[in-house]
PAZAPA-4460 file (N, C-alpha, C; in steps of 0.05 Angstrom, whole numbers, plus 32768, in hexadecimal, padded with zeros to 4 digits):
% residues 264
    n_x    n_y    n_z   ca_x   ca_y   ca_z    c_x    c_y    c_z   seq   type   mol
   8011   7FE8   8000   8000   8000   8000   8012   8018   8000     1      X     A
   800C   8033   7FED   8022   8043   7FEC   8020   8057   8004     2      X     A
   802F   8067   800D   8039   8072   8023   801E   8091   8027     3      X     A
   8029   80A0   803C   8011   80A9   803C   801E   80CB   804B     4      X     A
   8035   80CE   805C   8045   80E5   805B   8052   80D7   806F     5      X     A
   8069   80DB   8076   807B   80CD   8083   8091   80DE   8098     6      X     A
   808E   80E3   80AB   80A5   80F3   80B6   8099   8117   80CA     7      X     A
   809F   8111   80DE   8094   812E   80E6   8086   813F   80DA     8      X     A
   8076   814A   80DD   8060   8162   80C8   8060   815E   80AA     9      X     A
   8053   8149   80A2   8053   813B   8085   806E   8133   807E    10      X     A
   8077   8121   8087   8085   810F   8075   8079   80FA   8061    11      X     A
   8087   80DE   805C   807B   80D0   8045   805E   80CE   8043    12      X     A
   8056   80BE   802B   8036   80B8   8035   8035   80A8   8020    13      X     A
   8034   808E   802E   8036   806F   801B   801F   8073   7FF9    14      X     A
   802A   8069   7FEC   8019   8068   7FCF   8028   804B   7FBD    15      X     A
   8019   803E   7FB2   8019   802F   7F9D   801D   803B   7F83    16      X     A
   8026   8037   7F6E   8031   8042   7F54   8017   8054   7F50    17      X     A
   7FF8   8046   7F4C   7FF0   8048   7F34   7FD9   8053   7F48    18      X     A
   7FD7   8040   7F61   7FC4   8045   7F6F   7FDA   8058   7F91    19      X     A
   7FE2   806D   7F95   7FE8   807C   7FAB   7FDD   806C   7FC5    20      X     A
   7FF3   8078   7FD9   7FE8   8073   7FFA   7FC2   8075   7FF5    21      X     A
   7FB3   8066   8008   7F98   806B   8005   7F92   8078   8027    22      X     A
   7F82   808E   801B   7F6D   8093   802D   7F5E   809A   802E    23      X     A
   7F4D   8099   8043   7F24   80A4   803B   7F15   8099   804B    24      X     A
   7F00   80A7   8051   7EEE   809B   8068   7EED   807E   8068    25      X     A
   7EE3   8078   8087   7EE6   805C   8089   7ED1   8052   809B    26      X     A
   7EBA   8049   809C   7EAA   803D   80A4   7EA4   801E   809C    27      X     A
   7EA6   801F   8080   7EA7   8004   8078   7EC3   8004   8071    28      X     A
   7EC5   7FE5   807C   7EE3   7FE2   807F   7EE3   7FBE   8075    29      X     A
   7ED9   7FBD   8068   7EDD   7FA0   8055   7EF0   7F97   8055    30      X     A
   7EF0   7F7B   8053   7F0F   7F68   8053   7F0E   7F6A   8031    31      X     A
   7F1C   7F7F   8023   7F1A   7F74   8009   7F3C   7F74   7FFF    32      X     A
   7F44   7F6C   7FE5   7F5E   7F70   7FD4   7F5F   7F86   7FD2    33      X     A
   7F7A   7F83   7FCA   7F90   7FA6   7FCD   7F83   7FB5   7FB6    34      X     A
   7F7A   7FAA   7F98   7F77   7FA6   7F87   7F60   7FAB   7F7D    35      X     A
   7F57   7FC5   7F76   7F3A   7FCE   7F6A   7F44   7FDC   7F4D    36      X     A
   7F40   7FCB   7F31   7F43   7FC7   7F1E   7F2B   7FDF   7F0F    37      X     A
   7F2E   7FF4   7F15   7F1D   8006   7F14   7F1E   8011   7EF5    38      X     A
   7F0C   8009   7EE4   7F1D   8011   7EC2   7F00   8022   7EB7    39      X     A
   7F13   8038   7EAA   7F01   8059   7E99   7EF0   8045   7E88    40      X     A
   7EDB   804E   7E7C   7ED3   803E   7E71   7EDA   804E   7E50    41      X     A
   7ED8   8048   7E37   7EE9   803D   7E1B   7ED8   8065   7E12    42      X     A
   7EBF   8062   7E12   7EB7   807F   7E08   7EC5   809B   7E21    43      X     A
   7EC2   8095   7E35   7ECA   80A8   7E47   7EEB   80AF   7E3C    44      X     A
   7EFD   8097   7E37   7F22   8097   7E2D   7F1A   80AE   7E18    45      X     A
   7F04   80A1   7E06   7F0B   80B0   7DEF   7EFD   80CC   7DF1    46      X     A
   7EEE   80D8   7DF5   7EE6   80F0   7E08   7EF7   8102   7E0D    47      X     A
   7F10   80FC   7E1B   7F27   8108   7E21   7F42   8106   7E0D    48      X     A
   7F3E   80F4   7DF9   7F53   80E8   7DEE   7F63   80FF   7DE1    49      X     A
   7F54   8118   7DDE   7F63   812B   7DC0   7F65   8145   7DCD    50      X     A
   7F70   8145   7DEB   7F72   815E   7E04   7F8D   8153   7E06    51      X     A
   7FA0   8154   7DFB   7FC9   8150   7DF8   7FCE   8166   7DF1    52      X     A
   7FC8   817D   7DEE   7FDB   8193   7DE5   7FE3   81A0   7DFE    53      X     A
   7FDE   81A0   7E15   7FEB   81B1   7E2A   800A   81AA   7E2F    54      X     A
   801A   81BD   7E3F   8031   81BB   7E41   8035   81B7   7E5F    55      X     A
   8044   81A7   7E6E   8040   819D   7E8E   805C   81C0   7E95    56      X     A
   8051   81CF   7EAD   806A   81E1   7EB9   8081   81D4   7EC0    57      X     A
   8091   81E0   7EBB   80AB   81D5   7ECC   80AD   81E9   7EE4    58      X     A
   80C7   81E0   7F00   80C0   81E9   7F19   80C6   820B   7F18    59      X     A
   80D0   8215   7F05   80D6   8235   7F01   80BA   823A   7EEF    60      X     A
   80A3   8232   7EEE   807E   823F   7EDF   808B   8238   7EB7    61      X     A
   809E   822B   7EB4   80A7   8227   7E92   8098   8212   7E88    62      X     A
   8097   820D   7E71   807C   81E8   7E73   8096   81E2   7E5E    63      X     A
   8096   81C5   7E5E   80A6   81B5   7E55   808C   81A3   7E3E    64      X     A
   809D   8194   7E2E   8094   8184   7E19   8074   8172   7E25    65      X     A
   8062   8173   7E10   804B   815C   7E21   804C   8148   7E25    66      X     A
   8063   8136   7E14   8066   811B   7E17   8076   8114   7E2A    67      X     A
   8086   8121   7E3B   808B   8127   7E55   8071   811F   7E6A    68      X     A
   805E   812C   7E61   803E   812C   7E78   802C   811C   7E7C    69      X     A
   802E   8113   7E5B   8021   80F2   7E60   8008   80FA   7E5E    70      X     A
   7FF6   80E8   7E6C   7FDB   80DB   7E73   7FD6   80FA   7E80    71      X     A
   7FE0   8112   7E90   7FD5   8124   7E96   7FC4   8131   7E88    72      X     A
   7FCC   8134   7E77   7FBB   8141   7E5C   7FAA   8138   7E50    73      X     A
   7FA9   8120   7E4E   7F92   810F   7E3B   7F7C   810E   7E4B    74      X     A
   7F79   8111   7E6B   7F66   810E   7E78   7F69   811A   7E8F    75      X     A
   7F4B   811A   7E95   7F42   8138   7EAD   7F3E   8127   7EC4    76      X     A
   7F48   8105   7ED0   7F3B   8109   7EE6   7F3D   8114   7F00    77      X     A
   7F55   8124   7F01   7F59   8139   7F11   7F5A   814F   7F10    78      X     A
   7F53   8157   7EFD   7F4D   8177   7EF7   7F69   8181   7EF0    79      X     A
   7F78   8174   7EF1   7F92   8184   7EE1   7FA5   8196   7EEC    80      X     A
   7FB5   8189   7F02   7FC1   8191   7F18   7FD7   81A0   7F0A    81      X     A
   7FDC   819F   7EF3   7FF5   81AA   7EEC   7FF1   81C7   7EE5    82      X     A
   7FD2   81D1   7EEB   7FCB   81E7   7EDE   7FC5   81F6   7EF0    83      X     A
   7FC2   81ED   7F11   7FBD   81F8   7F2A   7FD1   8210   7F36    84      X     A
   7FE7   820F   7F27   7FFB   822E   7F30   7FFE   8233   7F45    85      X     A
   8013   823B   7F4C   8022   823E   7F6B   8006   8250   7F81    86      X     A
   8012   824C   7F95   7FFA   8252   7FA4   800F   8264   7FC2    87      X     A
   7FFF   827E   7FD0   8012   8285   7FE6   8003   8273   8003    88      X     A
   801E   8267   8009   8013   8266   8027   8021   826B   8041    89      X     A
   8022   8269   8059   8033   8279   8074   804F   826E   806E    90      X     A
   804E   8263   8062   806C   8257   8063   807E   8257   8044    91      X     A
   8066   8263   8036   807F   826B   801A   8069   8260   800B    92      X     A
   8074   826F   7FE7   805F   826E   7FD5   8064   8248   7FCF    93      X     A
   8050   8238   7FD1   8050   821A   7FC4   804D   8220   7FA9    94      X     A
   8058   8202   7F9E   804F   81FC   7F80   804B   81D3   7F7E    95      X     A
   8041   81D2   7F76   803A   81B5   7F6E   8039   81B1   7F4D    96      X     A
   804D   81A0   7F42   8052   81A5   7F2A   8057   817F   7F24    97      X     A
   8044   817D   7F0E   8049   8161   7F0A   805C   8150   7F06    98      X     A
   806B   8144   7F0C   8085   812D   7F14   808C   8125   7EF9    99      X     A
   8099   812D   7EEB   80B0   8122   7ED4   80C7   8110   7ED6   100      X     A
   80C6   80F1   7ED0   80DC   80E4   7EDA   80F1   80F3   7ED3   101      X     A
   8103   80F3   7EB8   8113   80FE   7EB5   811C   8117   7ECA   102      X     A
   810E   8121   7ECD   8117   813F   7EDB   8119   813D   7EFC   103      X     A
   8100   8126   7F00   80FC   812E   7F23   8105   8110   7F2D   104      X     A
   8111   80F6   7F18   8115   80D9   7F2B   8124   80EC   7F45   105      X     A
   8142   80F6   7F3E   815E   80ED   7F4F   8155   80F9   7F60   106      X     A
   8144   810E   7F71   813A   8117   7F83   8120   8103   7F95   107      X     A
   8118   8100   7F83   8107   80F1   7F95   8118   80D3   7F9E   108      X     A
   811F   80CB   7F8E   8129   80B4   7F8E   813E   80B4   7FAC   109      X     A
   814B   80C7   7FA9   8156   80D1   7FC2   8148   80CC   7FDC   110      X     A
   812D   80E3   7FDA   811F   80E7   7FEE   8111   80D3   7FFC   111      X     A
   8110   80BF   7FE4   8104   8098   7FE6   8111   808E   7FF9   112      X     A
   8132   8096   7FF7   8144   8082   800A   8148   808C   8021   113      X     A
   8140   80A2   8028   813E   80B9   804A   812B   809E   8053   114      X     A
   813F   8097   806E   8132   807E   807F   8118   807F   8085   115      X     A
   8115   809E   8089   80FB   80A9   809E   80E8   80AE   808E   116      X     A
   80E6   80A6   806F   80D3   80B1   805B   80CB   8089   804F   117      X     A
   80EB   8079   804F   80E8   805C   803B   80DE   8054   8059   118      X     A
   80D3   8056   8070   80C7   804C   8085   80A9   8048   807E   119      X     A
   80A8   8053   806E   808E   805D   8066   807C   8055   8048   120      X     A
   8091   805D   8039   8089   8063   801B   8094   8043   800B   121      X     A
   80AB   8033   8024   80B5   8024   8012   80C4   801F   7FF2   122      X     A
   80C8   8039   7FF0   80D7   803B   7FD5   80F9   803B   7FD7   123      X     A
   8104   8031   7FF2   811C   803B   7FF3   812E   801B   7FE3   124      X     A
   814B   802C   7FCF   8156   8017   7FC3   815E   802B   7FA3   125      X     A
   815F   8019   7F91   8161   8026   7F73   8152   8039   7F71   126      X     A
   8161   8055   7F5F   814B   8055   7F4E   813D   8055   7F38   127      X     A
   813F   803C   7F32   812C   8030   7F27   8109   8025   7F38   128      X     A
   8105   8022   7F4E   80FC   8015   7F5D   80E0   8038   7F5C   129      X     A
   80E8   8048   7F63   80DE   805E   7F6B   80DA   806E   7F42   130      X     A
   80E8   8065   7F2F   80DA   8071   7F18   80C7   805A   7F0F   131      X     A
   80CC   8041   7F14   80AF   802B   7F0D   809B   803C   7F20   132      X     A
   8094   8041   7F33   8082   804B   7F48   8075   8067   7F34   133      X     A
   8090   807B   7F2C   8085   808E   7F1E   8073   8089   7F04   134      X     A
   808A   807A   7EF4   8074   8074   7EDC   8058   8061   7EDE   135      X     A
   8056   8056   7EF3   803F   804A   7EEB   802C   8055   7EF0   136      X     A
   8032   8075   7EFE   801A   808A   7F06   8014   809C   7EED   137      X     A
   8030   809C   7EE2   802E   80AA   7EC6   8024   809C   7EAE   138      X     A
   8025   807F   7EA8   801B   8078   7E95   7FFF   8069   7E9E   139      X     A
   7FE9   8074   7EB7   7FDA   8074   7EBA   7FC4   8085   7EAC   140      X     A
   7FAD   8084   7EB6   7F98   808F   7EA6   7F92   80AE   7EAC   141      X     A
   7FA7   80B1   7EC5   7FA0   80D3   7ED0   7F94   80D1   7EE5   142      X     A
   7F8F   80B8   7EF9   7F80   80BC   7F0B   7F98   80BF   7F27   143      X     A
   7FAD   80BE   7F23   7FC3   80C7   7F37   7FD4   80D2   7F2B   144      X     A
   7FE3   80EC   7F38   7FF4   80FC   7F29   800B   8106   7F4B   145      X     A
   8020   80F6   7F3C   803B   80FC   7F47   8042   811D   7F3C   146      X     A
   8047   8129   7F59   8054   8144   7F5D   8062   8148   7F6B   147      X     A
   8075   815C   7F5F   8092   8168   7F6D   8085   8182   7F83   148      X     A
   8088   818B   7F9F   807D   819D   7FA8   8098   81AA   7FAE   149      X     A
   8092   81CA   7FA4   80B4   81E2   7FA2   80A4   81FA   7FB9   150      X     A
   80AF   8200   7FCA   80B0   820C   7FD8   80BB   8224   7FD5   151      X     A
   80B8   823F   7FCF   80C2   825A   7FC1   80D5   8252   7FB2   152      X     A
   80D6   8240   7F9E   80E3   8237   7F85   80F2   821B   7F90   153      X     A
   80F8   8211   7FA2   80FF   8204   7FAD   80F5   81E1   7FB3   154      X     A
   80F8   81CE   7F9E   80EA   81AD   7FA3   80F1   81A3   7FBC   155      X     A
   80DE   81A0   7FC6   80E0   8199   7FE6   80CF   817C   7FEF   156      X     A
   80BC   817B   7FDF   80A4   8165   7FEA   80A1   8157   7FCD   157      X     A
   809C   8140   7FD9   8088   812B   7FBE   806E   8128   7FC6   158      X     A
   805C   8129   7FB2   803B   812F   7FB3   8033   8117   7F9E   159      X     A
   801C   8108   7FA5   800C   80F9   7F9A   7FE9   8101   7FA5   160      X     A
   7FE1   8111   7F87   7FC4   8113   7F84   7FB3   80FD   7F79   161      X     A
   7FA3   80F2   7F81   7F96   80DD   7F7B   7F7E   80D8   7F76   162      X     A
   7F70   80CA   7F6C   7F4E   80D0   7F70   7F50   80B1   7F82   163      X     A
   7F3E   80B3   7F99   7F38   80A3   7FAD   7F25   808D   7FA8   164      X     A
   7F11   809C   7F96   7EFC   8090   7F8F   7EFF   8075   7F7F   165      X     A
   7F19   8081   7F6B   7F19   8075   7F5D   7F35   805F   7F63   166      X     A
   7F34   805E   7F79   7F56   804F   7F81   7F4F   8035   7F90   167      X     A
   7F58   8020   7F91   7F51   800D   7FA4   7F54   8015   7FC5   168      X     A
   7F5C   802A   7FCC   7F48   8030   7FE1   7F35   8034   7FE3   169      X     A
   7F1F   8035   7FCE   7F0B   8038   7FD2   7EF9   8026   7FDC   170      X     A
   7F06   8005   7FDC   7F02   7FF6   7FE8   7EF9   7FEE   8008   171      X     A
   7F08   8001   8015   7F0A   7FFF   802C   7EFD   8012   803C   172      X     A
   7EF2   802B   8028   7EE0   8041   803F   7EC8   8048   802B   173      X     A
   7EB3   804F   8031   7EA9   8061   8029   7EA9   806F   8010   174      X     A
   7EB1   8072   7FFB   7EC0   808D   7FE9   7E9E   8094   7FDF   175      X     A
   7EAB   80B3   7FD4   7E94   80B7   7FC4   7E9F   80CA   7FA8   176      X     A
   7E96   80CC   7F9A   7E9E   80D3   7F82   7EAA   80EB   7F85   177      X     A
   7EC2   80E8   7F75   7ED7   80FF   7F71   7EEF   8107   7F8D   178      X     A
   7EDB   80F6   7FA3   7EFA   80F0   7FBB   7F18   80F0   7FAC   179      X     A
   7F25   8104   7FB7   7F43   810A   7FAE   7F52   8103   7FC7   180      X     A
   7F6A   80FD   7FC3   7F7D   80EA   7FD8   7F98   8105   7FD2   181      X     A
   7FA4   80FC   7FE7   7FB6   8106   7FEE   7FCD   80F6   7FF8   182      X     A
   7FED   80F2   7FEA   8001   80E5   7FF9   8016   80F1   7FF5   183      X     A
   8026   8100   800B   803E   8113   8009   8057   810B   801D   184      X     A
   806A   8114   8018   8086   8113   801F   8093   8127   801C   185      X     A
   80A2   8132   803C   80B2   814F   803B   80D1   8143   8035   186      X     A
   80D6   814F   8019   80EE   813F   801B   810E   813D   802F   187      X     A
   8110   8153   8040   8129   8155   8050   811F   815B   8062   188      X     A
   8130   8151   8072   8128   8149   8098   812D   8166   80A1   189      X     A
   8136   8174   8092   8135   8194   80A3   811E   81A4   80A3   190      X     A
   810D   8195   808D   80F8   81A2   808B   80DD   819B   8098   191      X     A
   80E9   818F   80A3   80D5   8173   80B1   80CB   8181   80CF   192      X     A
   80B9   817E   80D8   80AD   817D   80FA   80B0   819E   8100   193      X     A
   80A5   81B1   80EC   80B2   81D2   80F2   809A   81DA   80E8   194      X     A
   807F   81D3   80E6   806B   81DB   80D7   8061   81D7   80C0   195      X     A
   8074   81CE   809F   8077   81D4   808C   8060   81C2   8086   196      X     A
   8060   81A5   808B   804A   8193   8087   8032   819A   8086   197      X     A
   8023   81A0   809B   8007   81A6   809F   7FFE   81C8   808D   198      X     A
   8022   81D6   808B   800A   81E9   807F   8012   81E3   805F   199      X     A
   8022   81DE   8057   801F   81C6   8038   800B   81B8   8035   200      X     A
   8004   81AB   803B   7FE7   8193   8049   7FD2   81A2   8042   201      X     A
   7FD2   81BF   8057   7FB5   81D0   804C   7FAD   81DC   8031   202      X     A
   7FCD   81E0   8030   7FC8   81F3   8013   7FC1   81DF   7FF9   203      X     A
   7FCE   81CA   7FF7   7FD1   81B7   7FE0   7FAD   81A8   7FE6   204      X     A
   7FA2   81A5   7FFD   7F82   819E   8000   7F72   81C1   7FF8   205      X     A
   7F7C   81D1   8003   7F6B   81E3   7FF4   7F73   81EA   7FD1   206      X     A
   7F7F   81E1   7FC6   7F93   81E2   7FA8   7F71   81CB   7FA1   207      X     A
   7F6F   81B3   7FAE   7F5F   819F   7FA5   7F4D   81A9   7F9D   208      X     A
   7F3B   81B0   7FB7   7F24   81BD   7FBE   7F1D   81D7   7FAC   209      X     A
   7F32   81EF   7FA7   7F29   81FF   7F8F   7F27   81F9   7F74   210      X     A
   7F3C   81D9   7F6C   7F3A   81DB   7F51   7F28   81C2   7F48   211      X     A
   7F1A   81B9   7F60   7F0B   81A0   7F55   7EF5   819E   7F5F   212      X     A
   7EDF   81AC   7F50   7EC9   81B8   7F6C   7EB7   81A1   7F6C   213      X     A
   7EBD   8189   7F59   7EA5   8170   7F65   7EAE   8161   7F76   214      X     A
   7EC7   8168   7F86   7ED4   815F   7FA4   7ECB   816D   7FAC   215      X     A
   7EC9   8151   7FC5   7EB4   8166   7FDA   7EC7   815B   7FF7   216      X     A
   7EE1   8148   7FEF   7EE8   8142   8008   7F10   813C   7FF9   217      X     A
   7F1B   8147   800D   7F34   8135   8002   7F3C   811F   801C   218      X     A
   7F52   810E   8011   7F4C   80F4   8028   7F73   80EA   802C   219      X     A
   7F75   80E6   803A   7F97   80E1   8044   7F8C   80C6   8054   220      X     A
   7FA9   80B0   8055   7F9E   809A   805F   7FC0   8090   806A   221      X     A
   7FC5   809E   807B   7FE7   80A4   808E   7FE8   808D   809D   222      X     A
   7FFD   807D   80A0   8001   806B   80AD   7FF4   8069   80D7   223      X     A
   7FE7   805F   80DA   7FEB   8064   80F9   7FFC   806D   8108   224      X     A
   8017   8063   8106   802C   805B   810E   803B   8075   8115   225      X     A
   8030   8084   80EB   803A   809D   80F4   8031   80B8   80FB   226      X     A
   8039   80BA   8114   8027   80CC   8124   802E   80E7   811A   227      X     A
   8042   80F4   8117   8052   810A   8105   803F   810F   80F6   228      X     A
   8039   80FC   80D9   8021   8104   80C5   800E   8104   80CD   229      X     A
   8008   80F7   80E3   7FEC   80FB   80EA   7FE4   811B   80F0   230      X     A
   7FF0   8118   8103   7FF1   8135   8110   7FF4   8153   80FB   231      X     A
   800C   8146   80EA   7FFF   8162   80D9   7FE6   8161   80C2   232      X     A
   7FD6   813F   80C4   7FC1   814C   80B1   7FB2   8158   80C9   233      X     A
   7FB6   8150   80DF   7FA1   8161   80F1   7FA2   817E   80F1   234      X     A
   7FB4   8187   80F4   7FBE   819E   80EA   7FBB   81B0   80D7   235      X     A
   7FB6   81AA   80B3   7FAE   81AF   80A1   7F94   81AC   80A4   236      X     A
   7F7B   81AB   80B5   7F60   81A9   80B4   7F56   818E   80AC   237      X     A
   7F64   8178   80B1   7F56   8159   80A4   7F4B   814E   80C1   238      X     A
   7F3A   8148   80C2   7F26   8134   80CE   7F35   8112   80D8   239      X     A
   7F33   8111   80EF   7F3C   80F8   80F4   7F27   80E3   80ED   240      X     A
   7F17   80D1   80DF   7F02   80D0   80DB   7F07   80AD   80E7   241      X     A
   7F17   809C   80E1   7F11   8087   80EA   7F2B   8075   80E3   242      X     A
   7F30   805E   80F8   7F4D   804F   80E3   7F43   8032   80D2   243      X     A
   7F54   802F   80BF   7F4F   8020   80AD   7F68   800A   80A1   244      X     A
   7F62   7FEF   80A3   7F78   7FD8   80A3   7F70   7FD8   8083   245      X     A
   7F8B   7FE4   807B   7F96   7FDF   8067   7FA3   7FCA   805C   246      X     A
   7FA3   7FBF   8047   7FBC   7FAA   8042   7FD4   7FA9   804B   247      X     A
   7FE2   7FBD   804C   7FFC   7FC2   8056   8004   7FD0   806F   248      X     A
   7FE5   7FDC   8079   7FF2   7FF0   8093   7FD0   7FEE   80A1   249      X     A
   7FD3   7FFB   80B8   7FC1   8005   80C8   7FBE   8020   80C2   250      X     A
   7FA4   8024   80B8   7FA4   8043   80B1   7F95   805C   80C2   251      X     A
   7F9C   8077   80BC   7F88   808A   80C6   7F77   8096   80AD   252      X     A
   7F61   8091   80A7   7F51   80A7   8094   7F4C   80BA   80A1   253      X     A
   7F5B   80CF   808E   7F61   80E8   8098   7F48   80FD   807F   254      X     A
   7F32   810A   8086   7F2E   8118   807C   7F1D   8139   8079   255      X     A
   7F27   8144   805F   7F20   816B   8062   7F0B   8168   804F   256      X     A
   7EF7   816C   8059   7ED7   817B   8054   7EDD   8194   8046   257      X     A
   7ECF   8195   8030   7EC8   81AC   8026   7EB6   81BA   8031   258      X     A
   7EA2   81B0   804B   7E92   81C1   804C   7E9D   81D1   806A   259      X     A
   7EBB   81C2   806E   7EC2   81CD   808E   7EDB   81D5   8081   260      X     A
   7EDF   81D8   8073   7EFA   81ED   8065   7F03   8202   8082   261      X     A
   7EF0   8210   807B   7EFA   822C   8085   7EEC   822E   80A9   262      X     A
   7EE6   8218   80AD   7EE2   820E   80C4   7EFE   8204   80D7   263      X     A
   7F0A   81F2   80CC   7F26   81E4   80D7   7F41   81EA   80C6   264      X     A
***
């Protein structure tokens, strides 16, 4: 099961290639497989098929080649994170910019082998190990999108946006249509346990919440274990809502209401 934030005030946050760390309400909590084989159906592919002309930003606002972007372009089921633009928050202007192997492996790949992040995310070793994980999000259908998070120009975090609904977590709670997931990692331990998490956390759930208005919930699904991420989705306004036995972990469904936004 992939990771979910890992390490004092958002560190890792377990995810599967194709399918990210899962989280989301949890009431029903079914003994089912890891494995929800969730497929677009053949008119919907083609619907989207002839939306390739955009160009993905690079971490200075430049767009690079499309065939670089992949599956981003050909389809909307996240509304198109690469078009969401830096955002200010208490701790410096963010950007979330979609994950290009070529450009972003050796950094993350890095950030894979930080003990206090592969505790978590399990990606630590080659990398090779951590660009299979990337591409299989990229030569997916668009329903998870690996991001680089730069901090006043600065790559600091790895981000996985996800649709929940449509992930084999959905297996395990509740979901309801258009549920968006959340799984992040601060990549250096200096940046770690000083605030940066929870208010990254808020901004990148309110980033969701403005650009995807048939979300009505985003959902994080943080290891038990780790109390650090817990604590900063509490922090960022997420809901402790219930824990949930995952295939691979004991979880917390962590989640932020659109209708308590500006409530928590």
């Amino acid at each position: 099961m992939p990771p979910t934030d890992a390490s004092a005030d958002a560190g890792p946050v377990p995810v599967h290639p194709v399918h990210p760390a899962r989280s989301g309400p949890a009431e029903d909590t079914r003994d089912c497989e890891d494995t929800l084989d969730l497929r677009l159906p053949a008119d919907l592919l083609a619907l989207f098929a002839g939306k390739a002309n955009s160009a993905a930003p690079s971490h200075d606002g430049q767009t690079s080649s499309q065939d670089q972007l992949g599956p981003l372009d050909t389809l909307d089921l996240l509304d198109q994170p690469a078009n969401w633009g830096p955002t200010d928050t208490p701790v410096g202007t963010f950007h979330l910019v979609p994950a290009h192997v070529e450009r972003d492996l050796p950094i993350i790949s890095r950030w894979m082998n930080d003990p206090a992040v592969a505790a978590f995310w399990q990606l630590a070793g080659p990398q090779a190990q951590t660009e299979d994980h990337l591409r299989a999000q990229l030569a997916g259908d668009g329903r998870s999108v690996p991001c680089l998070g730069s901090l006043d120009g600065t790559p600091m975090s790895y981000w996985e946006i996800y649709r929940a609904d449509l992930d084999s977590l959905a297996r395990h709670y509740p979901a309801r249509p258009h549920d968006t997931g959340i799984h992040v990692l601060i990549g250096n331990a200096a940046d770690r346990g000083r605030g940066l998490g929870s208010a990254l956390l808020r901004a990148t759930a309110d980033l969701v919440l403005d650009h995807r208005p048939a979300c009505a919930r985003v959902v994080a699904e943080p290891d038990l274990r780790n109390t650090p991420s817990v604590a900063a989705f509490l922090g960022a306004g997420f809901r402790y809502a219930t824990e949930l036995d995952l295939p691979a972990k004991r979880a917390v469904l962590m989640i932020r209401d659109r209708s308590l936004r500006h409530l928590m």
